[in-house]
C-alpha positions in Angstrom: 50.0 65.3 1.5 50.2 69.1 2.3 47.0 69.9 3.3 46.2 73.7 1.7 45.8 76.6 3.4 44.1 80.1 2.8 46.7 82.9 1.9 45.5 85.2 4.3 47.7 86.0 7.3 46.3 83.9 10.1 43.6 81.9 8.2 44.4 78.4 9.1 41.1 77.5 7.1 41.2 74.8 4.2 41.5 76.0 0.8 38.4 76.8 -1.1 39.3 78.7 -4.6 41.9 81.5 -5.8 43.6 81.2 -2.5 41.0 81.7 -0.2 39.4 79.4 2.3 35.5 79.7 1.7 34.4 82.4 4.0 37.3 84.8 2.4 36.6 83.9 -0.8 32.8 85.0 -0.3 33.9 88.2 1.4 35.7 88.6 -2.0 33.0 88.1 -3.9 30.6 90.2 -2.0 33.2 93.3 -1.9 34.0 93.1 -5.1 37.2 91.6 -4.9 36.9 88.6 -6.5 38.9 89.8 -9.4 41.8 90.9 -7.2 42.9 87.1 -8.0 41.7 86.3 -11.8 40.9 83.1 -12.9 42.4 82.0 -16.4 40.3 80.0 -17.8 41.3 77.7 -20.4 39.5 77.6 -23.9 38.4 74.6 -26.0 41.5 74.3 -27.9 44.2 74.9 -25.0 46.3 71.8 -24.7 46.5 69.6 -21.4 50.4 70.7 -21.3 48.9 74.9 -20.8 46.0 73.5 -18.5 48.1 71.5 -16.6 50.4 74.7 -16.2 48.1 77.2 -16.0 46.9 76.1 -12.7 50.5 74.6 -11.3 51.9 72.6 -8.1 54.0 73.3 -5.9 56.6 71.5 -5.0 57.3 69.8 -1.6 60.3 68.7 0.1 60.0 65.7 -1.6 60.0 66.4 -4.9 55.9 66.0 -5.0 54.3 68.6 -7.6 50.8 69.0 -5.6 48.2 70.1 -7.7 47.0 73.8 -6.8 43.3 73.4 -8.6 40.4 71.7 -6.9 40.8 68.2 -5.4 38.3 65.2 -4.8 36.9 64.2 -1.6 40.3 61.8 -1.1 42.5 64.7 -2.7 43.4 64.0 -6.2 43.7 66.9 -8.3 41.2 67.2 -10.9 40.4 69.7 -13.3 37.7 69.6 -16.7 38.5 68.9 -20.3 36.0 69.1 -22.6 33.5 69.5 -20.1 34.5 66.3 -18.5 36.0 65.4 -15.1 40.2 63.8 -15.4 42.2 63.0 -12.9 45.1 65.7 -12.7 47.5 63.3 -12.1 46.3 60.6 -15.5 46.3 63.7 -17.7 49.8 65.2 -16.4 51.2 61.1 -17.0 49.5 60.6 -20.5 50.7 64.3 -21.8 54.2 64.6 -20.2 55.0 60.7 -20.1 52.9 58.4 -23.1 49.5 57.2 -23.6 48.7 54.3 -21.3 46.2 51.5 -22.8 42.5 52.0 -21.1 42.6 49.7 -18.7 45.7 50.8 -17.2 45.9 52.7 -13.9 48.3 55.1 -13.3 49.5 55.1 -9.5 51.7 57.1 -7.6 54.9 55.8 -6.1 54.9 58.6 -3.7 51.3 57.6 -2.8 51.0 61.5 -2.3 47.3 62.0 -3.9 47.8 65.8 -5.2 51.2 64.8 -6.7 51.2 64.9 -10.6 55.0 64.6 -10.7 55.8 62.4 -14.1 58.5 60.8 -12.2 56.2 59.8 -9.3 53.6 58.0 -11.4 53.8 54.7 -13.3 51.4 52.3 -15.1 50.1 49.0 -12.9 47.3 46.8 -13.6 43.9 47.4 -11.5 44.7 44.4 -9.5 48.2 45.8 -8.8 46.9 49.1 -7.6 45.0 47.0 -5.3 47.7 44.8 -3.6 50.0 48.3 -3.7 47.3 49.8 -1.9 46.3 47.1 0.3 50.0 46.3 1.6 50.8 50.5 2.0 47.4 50.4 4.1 45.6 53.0 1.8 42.1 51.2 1.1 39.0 52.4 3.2 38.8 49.6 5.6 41.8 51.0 7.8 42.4 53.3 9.8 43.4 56.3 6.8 39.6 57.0 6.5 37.6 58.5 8.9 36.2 56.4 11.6 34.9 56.6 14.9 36.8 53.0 15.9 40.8 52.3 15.5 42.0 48.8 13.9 42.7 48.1 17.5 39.5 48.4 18.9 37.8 46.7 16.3 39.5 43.6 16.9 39.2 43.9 20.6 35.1 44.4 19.7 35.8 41.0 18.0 37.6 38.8 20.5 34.4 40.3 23.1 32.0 39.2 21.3 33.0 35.8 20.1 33.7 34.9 23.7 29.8 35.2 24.3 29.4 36.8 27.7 28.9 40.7 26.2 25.9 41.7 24.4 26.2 44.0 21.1 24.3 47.1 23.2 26.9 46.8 26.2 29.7 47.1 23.3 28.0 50.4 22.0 28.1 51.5 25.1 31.8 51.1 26.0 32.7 52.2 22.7 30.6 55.5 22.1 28.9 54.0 19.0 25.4 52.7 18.1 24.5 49.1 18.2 24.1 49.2 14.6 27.8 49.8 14.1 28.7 46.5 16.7 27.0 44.7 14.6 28.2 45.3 11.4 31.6 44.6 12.8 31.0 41.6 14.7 29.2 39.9 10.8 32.1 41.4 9.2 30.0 44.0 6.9 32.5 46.6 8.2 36.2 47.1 8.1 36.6 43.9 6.5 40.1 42.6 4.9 39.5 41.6 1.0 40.1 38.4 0.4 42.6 38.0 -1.6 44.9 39.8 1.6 43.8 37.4 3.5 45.4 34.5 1.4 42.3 32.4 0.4 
């Protein structure tokens, strides 16, 4: 995933909106600038095909289309229809490709979040979404979501433990974490395989 930038020479800053990162987009706004970079917005009656366009992608290297509105915390593109919340990426596969049935999920074979490429995206079951995510290593018990501990290290806290001659506060210690955090890991409350992965 490309992470986005602000347009202004030198600004390595994350992108905020029109562009900018947030502290050029509220210099914008505060000189009166804001309008230097309009905002179309779509009415009522605009179809998803004009929405979807309005806002565009652009596209990588490898034929992603990343979504150039806002994006969620894990950075799916979204946008609001009828006053509601869609994934960018659902509404770009049920108006360019078909309607999928409700329960359907619509994944990504790129598993590039911002991508709303019609020939990246394809129907799978909620359970299959799961294995594809599980066995690419994309679900929040690895090492793709912020943590303070690798994969590694939490198994090494593991083996430590289990052997019986290190207390839970001596593991915090080596490890820069609270004892709070040990011991979630050592009951398995945290960073814990689902268990269909592990074959039961």
């Amino acid at each position: 995933m490309t992470k986005r930038t602000c347009i202004e020479v030198g600004c390595e800053r994350t992108h905020y909106g029109r562009g900018w990162c947030r502290h050029h987009y509220q210099r914008a706004w505060q000189s009166g600038h804001l309008d230097d970079r309009p905002c179309v917005l779509a009415k009522p009656t605009a179809s998803n095909d004009w929405r979807l366009r309005n806002l565009g992608w652009t596209v990588t290297e490898n034929g992603c289309w990343e979504w150039n509105g806002s994006r969620d915390g894990l950075g799916y593109g979204q946008l609001s229809i009828g006053g509601k919340p869609r994934k960018a990426y659902r509404v770009a596969y049920e108006t360019w490709v078909k309607m999928p049935e409700p329960n359907v999920d619509i994944c990504h074979r790129c598993d590039n979040p911002p991508c709303i490429n019609p020939g990246h995206l394809f129907e799978g079951t909620r359970l299959e979404n799961i294995h594809d995510m599980i066995s690419k290593k994309r679900h929040a018990n690895g090492e793709n979501r912020p943590h303070k501990l690798t994969d590694i290290e939490v198994s090494e806290i593991r083996a430590k433990y289990a052997c019986g001659r290190v207390t839970q506060r001596a593991l915090a210690s080596k490890y820069g974490v609270c004892q709070q955090l040990i011991s979630r890991i050592v009951l398995r409350k945290n960073r814990v395989e689902p268990t269909f992965a592990r074959g039961r």
